[in-house]
ChimeraX commands (.cxc) that place a marker at each C-alpha (Angstrom):
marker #1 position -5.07,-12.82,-5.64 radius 0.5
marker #1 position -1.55,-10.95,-6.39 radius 0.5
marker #1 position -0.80,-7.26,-6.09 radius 0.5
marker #1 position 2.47,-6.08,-7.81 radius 0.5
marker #1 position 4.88,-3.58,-6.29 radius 0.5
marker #1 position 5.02,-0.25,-7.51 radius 0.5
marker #1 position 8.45,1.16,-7.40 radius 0.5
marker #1 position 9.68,3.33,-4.03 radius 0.5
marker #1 position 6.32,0.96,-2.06 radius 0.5
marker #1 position 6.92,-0.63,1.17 radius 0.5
marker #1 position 4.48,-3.43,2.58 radius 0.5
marker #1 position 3.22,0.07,4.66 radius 0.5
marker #1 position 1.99,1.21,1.66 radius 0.5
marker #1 position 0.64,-1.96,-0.19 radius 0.5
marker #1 position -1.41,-2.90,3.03 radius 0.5
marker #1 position -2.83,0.98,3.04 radius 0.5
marker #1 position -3.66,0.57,-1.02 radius 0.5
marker #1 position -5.27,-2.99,-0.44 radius 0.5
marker #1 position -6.84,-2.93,2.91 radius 0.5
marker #1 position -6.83,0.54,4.05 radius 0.5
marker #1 position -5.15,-0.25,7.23 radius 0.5
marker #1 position -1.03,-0.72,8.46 radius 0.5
marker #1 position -2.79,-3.88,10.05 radius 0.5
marker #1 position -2.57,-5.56,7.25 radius 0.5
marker #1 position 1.38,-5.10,7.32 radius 0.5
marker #1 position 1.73,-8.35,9.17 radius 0.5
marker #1 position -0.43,-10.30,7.15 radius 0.5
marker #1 position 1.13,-9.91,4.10 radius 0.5
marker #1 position 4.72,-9.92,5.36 radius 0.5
marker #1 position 3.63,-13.41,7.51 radius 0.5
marker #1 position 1.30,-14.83,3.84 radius 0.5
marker #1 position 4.74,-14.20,1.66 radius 0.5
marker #1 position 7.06,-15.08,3.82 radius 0.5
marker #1 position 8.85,-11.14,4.77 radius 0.5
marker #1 position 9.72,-9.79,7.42 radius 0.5
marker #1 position 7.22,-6.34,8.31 radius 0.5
marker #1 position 10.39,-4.06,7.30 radius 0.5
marker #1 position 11.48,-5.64,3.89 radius 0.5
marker #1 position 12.74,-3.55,1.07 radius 0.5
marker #1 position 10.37,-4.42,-1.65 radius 0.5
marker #1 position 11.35,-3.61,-5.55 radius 0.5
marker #1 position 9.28,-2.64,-7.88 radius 0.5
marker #1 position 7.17,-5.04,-10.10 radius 0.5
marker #1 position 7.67,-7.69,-6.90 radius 0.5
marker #1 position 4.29,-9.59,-7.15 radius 0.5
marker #1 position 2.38,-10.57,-3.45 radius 0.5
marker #1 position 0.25,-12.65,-2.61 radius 0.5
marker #1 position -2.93,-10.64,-1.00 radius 0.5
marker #1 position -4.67,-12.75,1.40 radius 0.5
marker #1 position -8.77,-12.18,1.54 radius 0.5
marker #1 position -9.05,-10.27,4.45 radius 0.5
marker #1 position -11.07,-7.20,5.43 radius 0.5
marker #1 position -9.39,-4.10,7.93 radius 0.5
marker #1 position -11.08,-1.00,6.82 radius 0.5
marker #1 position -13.24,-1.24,4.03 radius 0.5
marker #1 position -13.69,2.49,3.74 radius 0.5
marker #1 position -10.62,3.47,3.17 radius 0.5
marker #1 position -9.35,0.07,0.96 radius 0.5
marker #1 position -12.61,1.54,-1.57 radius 0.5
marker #1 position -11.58,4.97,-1.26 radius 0.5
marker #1 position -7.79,3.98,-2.38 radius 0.5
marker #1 position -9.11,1.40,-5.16 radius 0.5
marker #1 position -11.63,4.01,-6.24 radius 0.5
marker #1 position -9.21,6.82,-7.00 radius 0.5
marker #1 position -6.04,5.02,-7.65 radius 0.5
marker #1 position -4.25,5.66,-4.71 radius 0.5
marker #1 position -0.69,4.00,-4.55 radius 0.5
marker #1 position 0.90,5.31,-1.54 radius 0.5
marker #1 position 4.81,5.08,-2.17 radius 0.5
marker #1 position 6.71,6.17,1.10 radius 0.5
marker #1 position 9.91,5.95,-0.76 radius 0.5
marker #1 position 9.02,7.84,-3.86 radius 0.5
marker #1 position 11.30,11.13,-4.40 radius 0.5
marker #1 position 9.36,14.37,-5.90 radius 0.5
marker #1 position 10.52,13.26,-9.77 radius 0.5
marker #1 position 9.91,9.43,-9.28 radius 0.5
marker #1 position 6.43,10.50,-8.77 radius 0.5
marker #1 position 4.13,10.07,-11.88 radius 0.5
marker #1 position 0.59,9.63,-11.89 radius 0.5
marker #1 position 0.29,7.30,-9.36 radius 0.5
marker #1 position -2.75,8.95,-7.06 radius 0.5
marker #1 position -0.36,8.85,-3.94 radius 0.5
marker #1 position -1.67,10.80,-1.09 radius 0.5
marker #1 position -0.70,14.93,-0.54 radius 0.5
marker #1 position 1.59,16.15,2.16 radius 0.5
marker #1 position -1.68,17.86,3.90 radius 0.5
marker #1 position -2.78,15.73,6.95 radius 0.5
marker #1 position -6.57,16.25,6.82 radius 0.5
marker #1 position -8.67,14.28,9.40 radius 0.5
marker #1 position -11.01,12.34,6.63 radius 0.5
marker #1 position -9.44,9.24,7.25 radius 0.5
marker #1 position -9.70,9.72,11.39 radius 0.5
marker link #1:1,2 radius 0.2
marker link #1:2,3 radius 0.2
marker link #1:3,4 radius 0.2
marker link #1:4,5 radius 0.2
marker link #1:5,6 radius 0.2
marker link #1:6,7 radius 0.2
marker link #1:7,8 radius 0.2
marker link #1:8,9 radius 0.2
marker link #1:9,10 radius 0.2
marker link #1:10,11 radius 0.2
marker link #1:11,12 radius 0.2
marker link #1:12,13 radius 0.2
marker link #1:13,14 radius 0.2
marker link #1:14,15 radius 0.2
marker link #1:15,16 radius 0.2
marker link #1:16,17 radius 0.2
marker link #1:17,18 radius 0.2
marker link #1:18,19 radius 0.2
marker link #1:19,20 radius 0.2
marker link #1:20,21 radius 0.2
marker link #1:21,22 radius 0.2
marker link #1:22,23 radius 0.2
marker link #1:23,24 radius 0.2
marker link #1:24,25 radius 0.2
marker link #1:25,26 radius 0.2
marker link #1:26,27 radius 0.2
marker link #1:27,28 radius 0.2
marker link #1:28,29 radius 0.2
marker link #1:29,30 radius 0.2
marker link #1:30,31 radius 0.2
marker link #1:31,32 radius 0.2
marker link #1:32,33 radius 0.2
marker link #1:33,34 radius 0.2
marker link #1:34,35 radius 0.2
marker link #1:35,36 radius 0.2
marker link #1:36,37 radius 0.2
marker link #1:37,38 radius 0.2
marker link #1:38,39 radius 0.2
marker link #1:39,40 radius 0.2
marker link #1:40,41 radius 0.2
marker link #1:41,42 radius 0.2
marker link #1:42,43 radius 0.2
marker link #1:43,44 radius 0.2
marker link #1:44,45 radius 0.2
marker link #1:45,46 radius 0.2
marker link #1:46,47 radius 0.2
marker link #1:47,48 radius 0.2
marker link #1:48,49 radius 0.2
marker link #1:49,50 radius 0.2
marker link #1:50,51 radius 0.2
marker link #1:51,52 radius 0.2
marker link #1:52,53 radius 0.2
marker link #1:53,54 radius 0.2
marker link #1:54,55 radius 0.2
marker link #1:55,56 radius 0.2
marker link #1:56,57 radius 0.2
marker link #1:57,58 radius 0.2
marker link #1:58,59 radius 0.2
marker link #1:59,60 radius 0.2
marker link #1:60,61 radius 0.2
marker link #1:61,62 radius 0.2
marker link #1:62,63 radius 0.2
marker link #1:63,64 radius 0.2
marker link #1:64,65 radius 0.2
marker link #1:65,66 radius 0.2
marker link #1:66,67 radius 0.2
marker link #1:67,68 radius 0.2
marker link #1:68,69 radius 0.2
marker link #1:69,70 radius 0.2
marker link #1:70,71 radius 0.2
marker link #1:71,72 radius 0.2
marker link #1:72,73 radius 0.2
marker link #1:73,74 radius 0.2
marker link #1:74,75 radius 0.2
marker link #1:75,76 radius 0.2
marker link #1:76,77 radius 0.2
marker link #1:77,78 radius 0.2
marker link #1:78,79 radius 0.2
marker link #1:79,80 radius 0.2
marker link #1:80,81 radius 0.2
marker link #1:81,82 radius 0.2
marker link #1:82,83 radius 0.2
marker link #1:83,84 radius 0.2
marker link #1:84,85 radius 0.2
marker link #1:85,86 radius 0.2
marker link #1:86,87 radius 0.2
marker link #1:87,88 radius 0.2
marker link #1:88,89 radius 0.2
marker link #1:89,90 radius 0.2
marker link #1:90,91 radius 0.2
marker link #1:91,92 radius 0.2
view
């Protein structure tokens, strides 16, 4: 299975959106080939490994769209579902 790159995402963010856990940071960096800290551009496509970290939360970002984008600015961000600026503890 791919997952393509949305622009301003780090592999952070992708392994939040697909697994719901930065676990999955090293998987996907070691499955293609990246080092954890790579600066990914937008419409990249990865390969995403069949693996399960936190089910809960991977649902909860398919279900409602959530792309986190850690380097998005204010006017890159469209609707893209990315998470608020509010720390609530729902996802303790």
């Amino acid at each position: 299975m791919k997952v393509t790159v949305r622009a301003g995402q780090t592999l952070a963010d992708i392994a939040i959106q697909e697994y719901g856990s930065l676990e999955a940071v090293f998987l996907l960096a070691w499955e293609n080939g990246f080092s954890p800290t790579v600066e990914l551009s937008g419409g990249t496509e990865l390969e995403r490994p069949d693996a399960t970290f936190d089910r809960e939360m991977e649902l909860y970002c398919r279900n409602n769209g959530i792309s986190p984008a850690t380097a998005r600015t204010e006017t890159d961000v469209t609707d893209t579902g990315i998470f608020t600026d509010t720390f609530t503890l729902q996802f303790m």
